[in-house]
N, C-alpha and C positions, 0 to 999 in steps of 0.2 A: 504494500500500500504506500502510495507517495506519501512525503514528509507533510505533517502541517505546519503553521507559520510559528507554534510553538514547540517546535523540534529542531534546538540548534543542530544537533547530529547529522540528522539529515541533510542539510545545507552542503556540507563535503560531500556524500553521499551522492546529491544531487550532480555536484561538479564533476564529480567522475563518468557518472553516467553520461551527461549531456558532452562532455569529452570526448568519450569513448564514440558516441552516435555522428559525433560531427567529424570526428577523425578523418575521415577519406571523402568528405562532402564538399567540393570546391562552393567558393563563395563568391557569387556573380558580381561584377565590379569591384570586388576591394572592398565591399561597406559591410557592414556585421551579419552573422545570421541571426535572424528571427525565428523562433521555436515553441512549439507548443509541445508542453507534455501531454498524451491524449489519457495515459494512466492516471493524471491527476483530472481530469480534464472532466473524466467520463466519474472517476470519483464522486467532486462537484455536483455532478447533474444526481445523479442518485441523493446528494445530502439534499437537494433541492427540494425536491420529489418528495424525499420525505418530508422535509418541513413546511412542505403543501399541503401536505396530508390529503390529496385527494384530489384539490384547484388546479385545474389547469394553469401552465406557466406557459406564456406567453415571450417568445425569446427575444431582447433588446438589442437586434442590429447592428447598433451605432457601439455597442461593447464586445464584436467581436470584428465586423468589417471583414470576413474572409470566408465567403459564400458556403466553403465545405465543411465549414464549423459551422455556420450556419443550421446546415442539414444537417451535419452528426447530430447538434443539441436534437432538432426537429425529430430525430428517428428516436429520440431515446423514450420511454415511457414516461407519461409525465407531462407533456410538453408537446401545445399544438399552436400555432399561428407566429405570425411573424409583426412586431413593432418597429417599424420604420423609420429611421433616423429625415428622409424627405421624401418629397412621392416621387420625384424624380428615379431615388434608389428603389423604393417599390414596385414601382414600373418595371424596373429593370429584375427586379428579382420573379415579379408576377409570370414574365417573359421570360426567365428562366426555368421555369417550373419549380424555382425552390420552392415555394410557398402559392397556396392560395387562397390564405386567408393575410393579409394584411392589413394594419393599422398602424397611419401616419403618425406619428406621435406629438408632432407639432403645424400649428397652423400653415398652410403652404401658401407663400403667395406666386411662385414660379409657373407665370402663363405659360410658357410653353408646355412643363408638363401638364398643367392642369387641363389643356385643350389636348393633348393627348389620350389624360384619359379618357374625358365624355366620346371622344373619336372612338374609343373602344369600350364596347358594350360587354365583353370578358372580362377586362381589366377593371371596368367600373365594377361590377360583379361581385368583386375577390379585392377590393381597394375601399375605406374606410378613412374617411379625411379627420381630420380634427378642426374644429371650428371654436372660439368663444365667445364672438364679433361678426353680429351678420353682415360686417364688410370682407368677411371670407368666404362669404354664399355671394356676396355682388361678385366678385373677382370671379366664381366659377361663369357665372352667365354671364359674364363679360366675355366672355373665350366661348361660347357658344350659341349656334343661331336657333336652339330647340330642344325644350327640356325633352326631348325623347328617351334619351341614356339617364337613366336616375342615378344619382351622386349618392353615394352614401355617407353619413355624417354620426360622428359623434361631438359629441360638449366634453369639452374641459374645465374642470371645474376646480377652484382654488382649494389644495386639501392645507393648507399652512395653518398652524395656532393662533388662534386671536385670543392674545394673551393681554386683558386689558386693553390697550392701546395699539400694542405692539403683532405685530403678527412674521412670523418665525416661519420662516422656510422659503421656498425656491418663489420665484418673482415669475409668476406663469400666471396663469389664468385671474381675469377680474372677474370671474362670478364665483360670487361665495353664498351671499343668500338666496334659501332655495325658491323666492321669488322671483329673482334674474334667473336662476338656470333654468326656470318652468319658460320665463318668457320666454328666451332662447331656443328653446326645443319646441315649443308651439308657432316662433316662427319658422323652423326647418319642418315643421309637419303639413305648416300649410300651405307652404312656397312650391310650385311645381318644380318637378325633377328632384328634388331631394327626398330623403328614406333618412331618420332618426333610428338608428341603429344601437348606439350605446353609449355612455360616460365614460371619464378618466376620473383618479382622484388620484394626484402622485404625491405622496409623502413624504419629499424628499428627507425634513428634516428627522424622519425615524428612519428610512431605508438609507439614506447616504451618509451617515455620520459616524464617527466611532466614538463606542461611549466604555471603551476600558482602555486607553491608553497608557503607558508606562509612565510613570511622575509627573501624572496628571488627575490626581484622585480627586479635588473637587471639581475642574473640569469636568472630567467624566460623569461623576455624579448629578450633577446639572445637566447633564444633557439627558438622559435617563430619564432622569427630571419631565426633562420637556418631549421628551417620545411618549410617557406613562401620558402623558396631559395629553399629547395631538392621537394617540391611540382612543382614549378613552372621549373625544372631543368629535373627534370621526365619527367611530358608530354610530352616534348619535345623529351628525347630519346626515350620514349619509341613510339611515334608516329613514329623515326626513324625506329625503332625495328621493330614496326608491317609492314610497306612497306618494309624492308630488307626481312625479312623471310615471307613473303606473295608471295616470288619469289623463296624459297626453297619448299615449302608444305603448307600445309590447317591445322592450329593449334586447337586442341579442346577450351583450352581456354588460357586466360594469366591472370595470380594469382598476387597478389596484397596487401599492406596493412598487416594489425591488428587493432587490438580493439582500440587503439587510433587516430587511422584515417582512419577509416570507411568512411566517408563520402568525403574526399578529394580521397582518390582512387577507389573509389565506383565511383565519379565523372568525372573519366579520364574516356574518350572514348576511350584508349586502352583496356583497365581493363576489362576483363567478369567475373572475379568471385575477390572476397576477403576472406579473414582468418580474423576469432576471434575464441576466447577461454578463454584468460585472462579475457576479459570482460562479461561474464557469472558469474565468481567467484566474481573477481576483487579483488584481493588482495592492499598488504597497498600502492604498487606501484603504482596502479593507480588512488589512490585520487586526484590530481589535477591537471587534466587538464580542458584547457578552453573549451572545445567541448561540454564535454560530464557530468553530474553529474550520477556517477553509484551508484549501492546500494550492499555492501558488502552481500557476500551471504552463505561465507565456512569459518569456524569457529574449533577452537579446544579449549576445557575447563581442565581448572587446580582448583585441591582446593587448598584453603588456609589451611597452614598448620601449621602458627605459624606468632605471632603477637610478632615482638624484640622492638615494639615500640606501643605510639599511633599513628604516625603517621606512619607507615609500619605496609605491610600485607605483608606475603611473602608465595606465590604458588608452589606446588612441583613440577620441571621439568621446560619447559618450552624452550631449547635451540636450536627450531628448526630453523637455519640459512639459509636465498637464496643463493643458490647461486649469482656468479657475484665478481665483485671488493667490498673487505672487505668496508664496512662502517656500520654507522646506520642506513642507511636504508634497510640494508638486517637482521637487528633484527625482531622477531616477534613483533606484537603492540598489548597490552592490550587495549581492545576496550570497551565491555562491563561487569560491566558497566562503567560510563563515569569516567573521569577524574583521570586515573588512571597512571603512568609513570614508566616506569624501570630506574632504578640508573645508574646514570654515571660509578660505579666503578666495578660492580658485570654485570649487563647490563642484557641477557637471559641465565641462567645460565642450565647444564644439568641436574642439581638435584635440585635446588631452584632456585628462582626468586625472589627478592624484590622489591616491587611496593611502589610508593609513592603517591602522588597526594591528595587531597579533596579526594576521592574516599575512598582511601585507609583507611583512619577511620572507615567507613562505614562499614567495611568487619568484619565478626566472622573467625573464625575454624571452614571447613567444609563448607563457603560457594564457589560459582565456579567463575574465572573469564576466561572469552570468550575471547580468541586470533584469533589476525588475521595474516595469515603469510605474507613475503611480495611477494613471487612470488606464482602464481598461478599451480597448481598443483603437486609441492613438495610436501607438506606437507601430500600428500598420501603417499609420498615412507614408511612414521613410522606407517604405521596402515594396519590391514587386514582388515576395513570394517568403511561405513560411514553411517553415518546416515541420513535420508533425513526427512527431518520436513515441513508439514507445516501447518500456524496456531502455535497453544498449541501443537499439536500432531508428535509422530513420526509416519510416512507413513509407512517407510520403513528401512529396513535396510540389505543395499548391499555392495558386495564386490569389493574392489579398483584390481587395477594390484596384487598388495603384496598377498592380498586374494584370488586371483588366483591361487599363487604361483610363479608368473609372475615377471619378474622386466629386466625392458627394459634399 
């Protein structure tokens, strides 16, 4: 069984392996390989499953970006439909046959594809938009001369805490009272060419946050904090929600959650389906929460390339950045092997990296050390193709969006 994130042991472990698999693998222009463990990978999706107990999980696109992970997640039990990073990449997946159940995840206003889809009555079909603002239902009939093709539509609706004044979490949707969200859906029900299909309610600040970090014990405990609150603050609208709009139409489902809180929104009986994706990879973001112990699974290697010290080893490259609010924890983490650090002053640079740590003696010229990014499927946007391992061996090796030619 792959290591989890609290299993220093396995970290060496790991470097060996992924050593051992990449050894005779050439590496197409000079630039790092990118790696998926599929043993940790497939792991993951099983821990998901479980902690769905049941809910369909709905796979998040935009967190793996590499069509044939895509479908592994899609084929495992567990797990049916695709969420859509834009409709454009929908399209393009629908048209692959990876999926034919998709859901845009964010409002689209990209006429080209939007007149694509109505142009295709398959694709409208098996394509579910996000709207919050019925000026994303003008923009569709702007791009067409006849509601013939019916658009399907869900509402997104604000899941953030309105704590007092204050309200806590991702900056998406302005419908929060279920007065607005009823108006909303009563205007997609009675607008020709549109179909009111289902809601969102994204929880960012309980599914994307870590709430047990290392010498951050009241940090953490506040955030806990405020999950127990927007958990307990949810069911409640959202049981609102489902009798409100149970008097407009017959919804297919209502969407839920992420990989950090799988099993609280899995657990609301509004909820028929949930979203994971991050949690498949699992990047350096989600090492610590209380819920869940994941097993890092996507990986990019760097060699060392000069040693200015004993105690520094310094790796060529390296400066793949998360997006999100600058800090350190949107740097990449040298993971395997263990006990490795980036300098405070140099930090992930884009032509070298200086590492420090116990580790870092350990290291020649020429050997690799294994990064972990911090957000989950970025770090495909710098490659045309990833490598899937598992074991000692490489399975496979396929192409990301980029190696498409793709980039959404």
């Amino acid at each position: 069984m792959p290591a989890t994130t609290r299993d220093p042991a396995g970290r060496d472990r790991l470097a060996r392996r992924l050593d051992a698999a990449l050894a005779t693998i050439p590496t197409p222009m000079g630039g790092p390989p990118f790696v998926v463990d599929l043993d940790a990978f497939d792991a993951n999706a099983d821990d998901l499953a479980r902690r769905a107990a049941g809910v369909p999980i709905r796979v998040a696109s935009k967190s793996l970006r590499v069509p044939a992970l895509v479908r592994r997640a899609l084929a495992h039990p567990g797990f049916a439909g695709v969420l859509a990073y834009t409709l454009a990449e929908a399209l393009w997946l629908e048209e692959e046959g990876v999926s034919d159940d998709l859901v845009v995840a964010y409002p689209s206003v990209d006429r080209d594809a939007l007149a694509r889809l109505v142009a295709s009555p398959r694709a409208a079909s098996r394509i579910t938009l996000m709207v919050d603002d019925p000026a994303h239902l003008d923009l569709v009939d702007a791009v067409r001369s006849s509601a013939a093709v019916p658009v399907r539509v869900a509402v997104d609706v604000d899941a953030g805490l309105h704590w007092g004044n204050q309200v806590v979490g991702p900056k998406r949707s302005p419908l929060h009272d279920t007065v607005d969200v009823v108006r909303l859906a009563r205007t997609v029900t009675e607008r020709p060419g549109f179909s009111l299909v289902g809601v969102m309610t994204y929880e960012g600040q309980v599914a994307g946050v870590p709430d047990e970090v290392p010498h951050q014990r009241a940090k953490s405990l506040l955030v806990r904090r405020v999950k127990d609150a927007s958990v307990a603050q949810l069911r409640v609208r959202r049981e609102q929600l489902t009798r409100a709009l149970a008097r407009v139409g017959d919804l297919e489902f209502f969407n839920a959650g992420g990989s950090g809180s799988i099993e609280v929104s899995a657990g609301d009986p509004s909820v028929t389906e949930v979203t994971a994706g991050s949690g498949l990879l699992v990047p350096a973001l989600f090492d610590h929460y209380q819920s869940f112990d994941p097993r890092p699974a996507s990986f990019f290697g760097l060699p060392v390339t000069r040693r200015p010290s004993a105690e520094v080893a310094t790796v060529h490259g390296g400066g793949l950045i998360a997006s999100g609010a600058a800090g350190k924890d949107r740097l990449p983490l040298p993971w395997a092997p263990a006990d490795l650090h980036l300098t405070g002053l140099e930090g992930a640079g884009e032509v070298q990296t200086p590492l420090t740590g116990r580790g870092a003696a350990r290291l020649r010229i020429g050997d690799r050390v294994w990064f972990r990014h911090a957000k989950s499927g970025e770090p495909f946007e710098h490659t045309a193709a990833v490598h899937l391992v598992s074991g000692e061996t490489v399975v496979e090796t396929v192409p990301t969006y980029r190696g498409h030619g793709l980039a959404f």
